[in-house]
N, C-alpha and C positions, 0 to 999 in steps of 0.2 A: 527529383526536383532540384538538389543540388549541382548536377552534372547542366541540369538546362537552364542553372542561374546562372552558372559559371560560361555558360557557353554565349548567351545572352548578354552579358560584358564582357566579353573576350570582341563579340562583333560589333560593338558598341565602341569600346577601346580601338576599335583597328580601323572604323567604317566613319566613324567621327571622332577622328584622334582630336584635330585643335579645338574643338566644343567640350570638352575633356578635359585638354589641357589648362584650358581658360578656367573651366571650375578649379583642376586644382589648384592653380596659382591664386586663383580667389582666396579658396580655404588657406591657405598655406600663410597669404598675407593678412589675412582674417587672423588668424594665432598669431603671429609674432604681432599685431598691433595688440590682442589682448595681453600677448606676454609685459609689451613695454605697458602699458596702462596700469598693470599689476606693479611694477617695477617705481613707476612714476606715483603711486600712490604709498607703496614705499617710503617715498621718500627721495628718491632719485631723481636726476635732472634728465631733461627728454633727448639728452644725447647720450648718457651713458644708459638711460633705461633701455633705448635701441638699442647699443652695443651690445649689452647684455643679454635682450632677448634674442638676437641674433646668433649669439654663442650658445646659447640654450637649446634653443632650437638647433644648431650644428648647419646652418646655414640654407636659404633657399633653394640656392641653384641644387643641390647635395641633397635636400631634402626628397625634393621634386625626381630626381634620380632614383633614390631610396623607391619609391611609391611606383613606379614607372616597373621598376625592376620585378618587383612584387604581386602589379596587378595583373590580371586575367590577362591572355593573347602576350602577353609579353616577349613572349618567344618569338612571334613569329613577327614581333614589330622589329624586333633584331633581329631576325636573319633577314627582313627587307631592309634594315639600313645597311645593313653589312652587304646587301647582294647588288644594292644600288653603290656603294664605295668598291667595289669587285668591278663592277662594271665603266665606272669613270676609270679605275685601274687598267680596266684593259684597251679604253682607249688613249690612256696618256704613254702606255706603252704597246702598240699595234703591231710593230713586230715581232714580239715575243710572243704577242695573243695567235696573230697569224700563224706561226710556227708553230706551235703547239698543237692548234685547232687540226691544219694542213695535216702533221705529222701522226696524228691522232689518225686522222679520217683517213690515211693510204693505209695506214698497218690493221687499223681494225675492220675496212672494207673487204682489204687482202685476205683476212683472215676470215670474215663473214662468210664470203664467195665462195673460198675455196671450203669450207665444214661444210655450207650447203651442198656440195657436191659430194663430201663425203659422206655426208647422211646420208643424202639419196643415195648412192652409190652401193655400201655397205652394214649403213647402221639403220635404215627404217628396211619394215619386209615390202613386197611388192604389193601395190595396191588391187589385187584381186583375191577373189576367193582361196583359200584355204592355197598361198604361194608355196607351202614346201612340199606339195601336189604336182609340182612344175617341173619342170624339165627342159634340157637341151644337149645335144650328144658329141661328146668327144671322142677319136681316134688317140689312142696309144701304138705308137711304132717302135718297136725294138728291134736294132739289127745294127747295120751298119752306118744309117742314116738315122737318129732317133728324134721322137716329136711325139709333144702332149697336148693338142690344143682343140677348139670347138671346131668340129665337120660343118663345113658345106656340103650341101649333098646336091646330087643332079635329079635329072625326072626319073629316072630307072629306081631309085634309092628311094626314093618319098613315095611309089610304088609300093613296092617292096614294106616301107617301115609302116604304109596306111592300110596295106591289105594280109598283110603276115603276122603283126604286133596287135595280138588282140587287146596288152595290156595296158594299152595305149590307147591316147586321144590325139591324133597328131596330124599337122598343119605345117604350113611352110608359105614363107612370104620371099618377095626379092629382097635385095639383101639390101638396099637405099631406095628411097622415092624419088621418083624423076619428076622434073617439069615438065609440065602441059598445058598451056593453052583449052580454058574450057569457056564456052558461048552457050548462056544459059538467055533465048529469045534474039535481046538484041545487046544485051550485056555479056560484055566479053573478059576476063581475067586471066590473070595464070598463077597456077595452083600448084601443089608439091600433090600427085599420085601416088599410091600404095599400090601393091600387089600383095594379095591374101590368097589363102586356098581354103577353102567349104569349110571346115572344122576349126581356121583359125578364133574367131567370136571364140566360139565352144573352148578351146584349150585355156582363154583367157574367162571363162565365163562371162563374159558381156551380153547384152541382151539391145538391139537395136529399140529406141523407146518408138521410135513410127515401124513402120514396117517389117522386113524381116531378115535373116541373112541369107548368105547365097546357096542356092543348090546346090544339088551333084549333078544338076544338067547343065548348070550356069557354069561350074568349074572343071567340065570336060570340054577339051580342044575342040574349035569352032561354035563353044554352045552359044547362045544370047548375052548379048554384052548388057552385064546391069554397073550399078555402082551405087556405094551407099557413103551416104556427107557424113561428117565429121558435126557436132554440134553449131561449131562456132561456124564453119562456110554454109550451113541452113540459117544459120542466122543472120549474118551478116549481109551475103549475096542472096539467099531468097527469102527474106525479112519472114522468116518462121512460121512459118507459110508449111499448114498443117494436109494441105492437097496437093502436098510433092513429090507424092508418092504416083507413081505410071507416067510423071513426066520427062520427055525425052530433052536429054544435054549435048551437046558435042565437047568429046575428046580429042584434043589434033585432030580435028573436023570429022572423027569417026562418029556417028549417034550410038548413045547409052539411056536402058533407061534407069532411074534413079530408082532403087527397091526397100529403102530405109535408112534412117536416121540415127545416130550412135550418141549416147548421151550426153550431158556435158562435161562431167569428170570424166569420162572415159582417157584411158592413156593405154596407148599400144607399145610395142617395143616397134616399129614404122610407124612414124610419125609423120600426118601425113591430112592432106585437106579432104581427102576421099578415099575411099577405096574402089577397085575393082577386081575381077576375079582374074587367081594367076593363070589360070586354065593350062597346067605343067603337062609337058608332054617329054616323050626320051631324045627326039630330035629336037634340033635347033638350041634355041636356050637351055633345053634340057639336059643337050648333051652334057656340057658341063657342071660344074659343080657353082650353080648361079643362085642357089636357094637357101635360105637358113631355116632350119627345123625347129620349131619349140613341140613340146608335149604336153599331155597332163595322164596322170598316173590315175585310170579305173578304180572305181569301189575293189574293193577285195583284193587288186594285183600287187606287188610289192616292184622293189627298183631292182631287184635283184632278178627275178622271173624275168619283168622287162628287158634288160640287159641282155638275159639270154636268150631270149625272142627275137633281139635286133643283129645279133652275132649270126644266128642259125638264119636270120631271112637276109642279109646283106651276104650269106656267103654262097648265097647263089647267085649274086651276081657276074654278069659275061665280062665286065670289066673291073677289074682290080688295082686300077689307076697307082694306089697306094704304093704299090709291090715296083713300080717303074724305076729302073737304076737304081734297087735296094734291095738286090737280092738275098735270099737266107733269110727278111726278115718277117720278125710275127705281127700282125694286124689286129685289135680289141677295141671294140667299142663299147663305151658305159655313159651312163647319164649325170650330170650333174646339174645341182639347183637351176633355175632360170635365171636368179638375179646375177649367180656367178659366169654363167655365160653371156651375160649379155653387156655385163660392167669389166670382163676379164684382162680386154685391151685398155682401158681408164685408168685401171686403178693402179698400175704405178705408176702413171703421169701424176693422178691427180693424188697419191701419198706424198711425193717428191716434192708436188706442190705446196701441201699441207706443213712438210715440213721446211720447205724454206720461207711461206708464211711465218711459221713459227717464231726463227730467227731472224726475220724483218723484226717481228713484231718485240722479240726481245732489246733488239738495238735500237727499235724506236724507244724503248722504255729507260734503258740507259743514259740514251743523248737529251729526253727529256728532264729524266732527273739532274743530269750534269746542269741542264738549261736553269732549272728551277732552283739550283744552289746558287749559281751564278748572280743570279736575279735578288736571290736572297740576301746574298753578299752586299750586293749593291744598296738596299734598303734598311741597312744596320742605321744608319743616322735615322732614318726613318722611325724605324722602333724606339730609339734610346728616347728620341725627340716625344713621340706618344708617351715613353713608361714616364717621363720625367713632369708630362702633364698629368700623370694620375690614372692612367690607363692601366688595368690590370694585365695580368702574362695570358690570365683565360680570353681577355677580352682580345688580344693582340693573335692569339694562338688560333682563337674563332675566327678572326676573320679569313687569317693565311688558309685556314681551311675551305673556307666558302668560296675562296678566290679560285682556288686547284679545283674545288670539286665541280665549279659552273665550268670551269673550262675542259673540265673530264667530262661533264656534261655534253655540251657545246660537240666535243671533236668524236665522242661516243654517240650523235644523233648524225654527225655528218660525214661517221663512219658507216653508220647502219645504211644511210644513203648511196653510200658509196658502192658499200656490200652489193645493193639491189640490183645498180646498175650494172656494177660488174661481174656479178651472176648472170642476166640478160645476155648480155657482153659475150661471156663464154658458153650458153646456150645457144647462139646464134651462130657463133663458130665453131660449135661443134656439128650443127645441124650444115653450116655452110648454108646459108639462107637468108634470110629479112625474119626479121618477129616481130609480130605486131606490138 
């Protein structure tokens, strides 16, 4: 009961201050006229009985202070006068508020953007089932020419790693989404394509929420061209439109037909408006090494048995590409995480990044502090002038506080802004594309 009387004058104090204030000025001049009447009956004449009550009582204005200081919501009725004096502050001096705000919001954006990458990058796991199940495969070259880095593989290899690796779940996409031109009736767009193969879904465990994934008849050379949308291009271009399933699209004016829907969190490592089937073959595209491989490691197998699954079936391959003008040398292939292959080339861009964020963001902290002494300096007559009216050092101390922290406020919201943009920014440059 207490906590709801006190809460019940706190909003009464703050929601009708001058109805408040007017009572207490009543009471207040209510006593000092009873003081002098006490005074004048005394025996006193009614100029010194005033006097007196007036020193008794320790004065109005002082009093009425006292009571103010004391009563419920008090707090918070100073930190709004203080936040409204912060603010006529910050426009009588505008180009310090600008600088600050400015200087705030490039370092803390800088700094936003780039963690957001880092996170993603190396500090959150992959958003699919059970990611350190994942996989993707490195070449080790020792000899004359040496090299550690993630395999491309061609059609003869994904062969090979789909039909010999039983301890494997494994799939291969093209290695970027192209543009395409797709005419869905009489609406026409252009779209970022994917290339998947049968098991990619399966490696990632994704589940199409309309339809289905693609066959092993869909992902053999010449089989039936389907394709499955991406949540947002079902949404968007065919307004989620639950009978989209056996309808026919044009790609680059080829006809597909659409065999399922892919949910809305979904995220693939091809990012991409659609997919359709890579249908990998040893000639053509196959010949080379056009493909990136991901995996996922079988109930019961371990990475170890796998490794040696993919050594003993790649080493019957007719070409040995590897071995070309590096004679003498030894050829090994092993698996590592998915997240580490697939962030491998990022992520000392975007450390280097992080850390010269870092040292913006330090020098911004610097040249601000210098700014804010500066300023300080400048305001000494300011202060002396308030202590000399009776202002206290907490009273003087609270405000300079409230004045930094709305503006730490202020350049920390229009940093967070900053950040969002410029995440997008570099999202969209990395993809080399438009985002919506």
């Amino acid at each position: 009961m207490q906590i709801w009387s006190r809460t019940k004058s706190a909003l009464r104090n703050i929601f009708h201050r001058q109805r408040v204030n007017d009572q207490l000025d009543d009471e207040l001049h209510a006593y000092v006229d009873l003081l002098t009447e006490e005074k004048i009956a005394a025996g006193a004449s009614a100029v010194e009985a005033r006097r007196a009550a007036l020193i008794e009582a320790g004065g109005i204005e002082q009093l009425k202070q006292s009571v103010r200081d004391q009563r419920a919501g008090a707090g918070l009725e100073l930190f709004w006068r203080d936040a409204r004096f912060a603010m006529r502050q910050f426009w009588r001096y505008p180009g310090f508020s600008v600088t600050v705000v400015l200087t705030l919001a490039l370092s803390i954006g800088a700094n936003t953007a780039i963690f957001s990458l880092v996170n993603a990058l190396m500090l959150k796991s992959l958003p699919y089932a059970h990611p350190e199940r994942m996989g993707t495969i490195y070449t080790r070259i020792t000899g004359a020419t040496t090299s550690d880095e993630r395999h491309h593989v061609n059609g003869e290899q994904f062969e090979l790693l789909r039909d010999n690796v039983p301890s494997l779940i494994s799939a291969v996409s093209g290695i970027r989404p192209s543009g395409v031109n797709l005419k869905a009736g009489t609406h026409v767009q252009y779209v970022r394509a994917g290339r998947i193969s049968q098991h990619y879904l399966d490696v990632l465990n994704l589940h199409p929420i309309l339809g289905r994934n693609f066959s092993e008849a869909e992902d053999r050379p010449h089989g039936p061209k389907t394709a499955i949308l991406s949540y947002g291009l079902w949404h968007s271009t065919f307004s989620s439109n639950p009978r989209i399933l056996g309808q026919a699209i044009l790609l680059k004016s080829e006809p597909y037909t659409v065999i399922g829907v892919l949910p809305e969190d979904a995220m693939l490592p091809v990012s991409a408006d659609l997919y359709t089937a890579i249908q990998p073959t040893r000639d053509g595209e196959g010949s080379g090494t056009n493909f990136d491989a991901i995996t996922r490691l079988r109930d019961g197998a371990t990475w170890q048995q796998a490794d040696a699954e993919i050594n003993r079936a790649w080493s019957l391959r007719t070409g040995r590409y590897e071995l070309e003008d590096n004679p003498g040398a030894q050829v090994s292939y092993y698996s590592v995480p998915l997240q580490k292959g697939e962030t491998a080339t990022l992520r000392p861009q975007v450390l280097a990044l992080m850390i010269a964020a870092g040292f913006i963001l330090l020098i911004a902290c610097a040249n601000l502090a210098g700014l804010t002494l500066v300023r300080m300096l400048r305001r000494t007559s300011e202060v002396a002038t308030r202590l000399a009216l009776g202002a206290s050092r907490w009273q003087i101390q609270r405000q300079l506080w409230i004045e930094n922290l709305l503006l730490a406020f202020i350049g920390g919201a229009a940093g967070i802004a900053t950040g969002f943009f410029a995440l997008r920014g570099l999202l969209c440059f990395s993809q080399n594309t438009s985002c919506p």
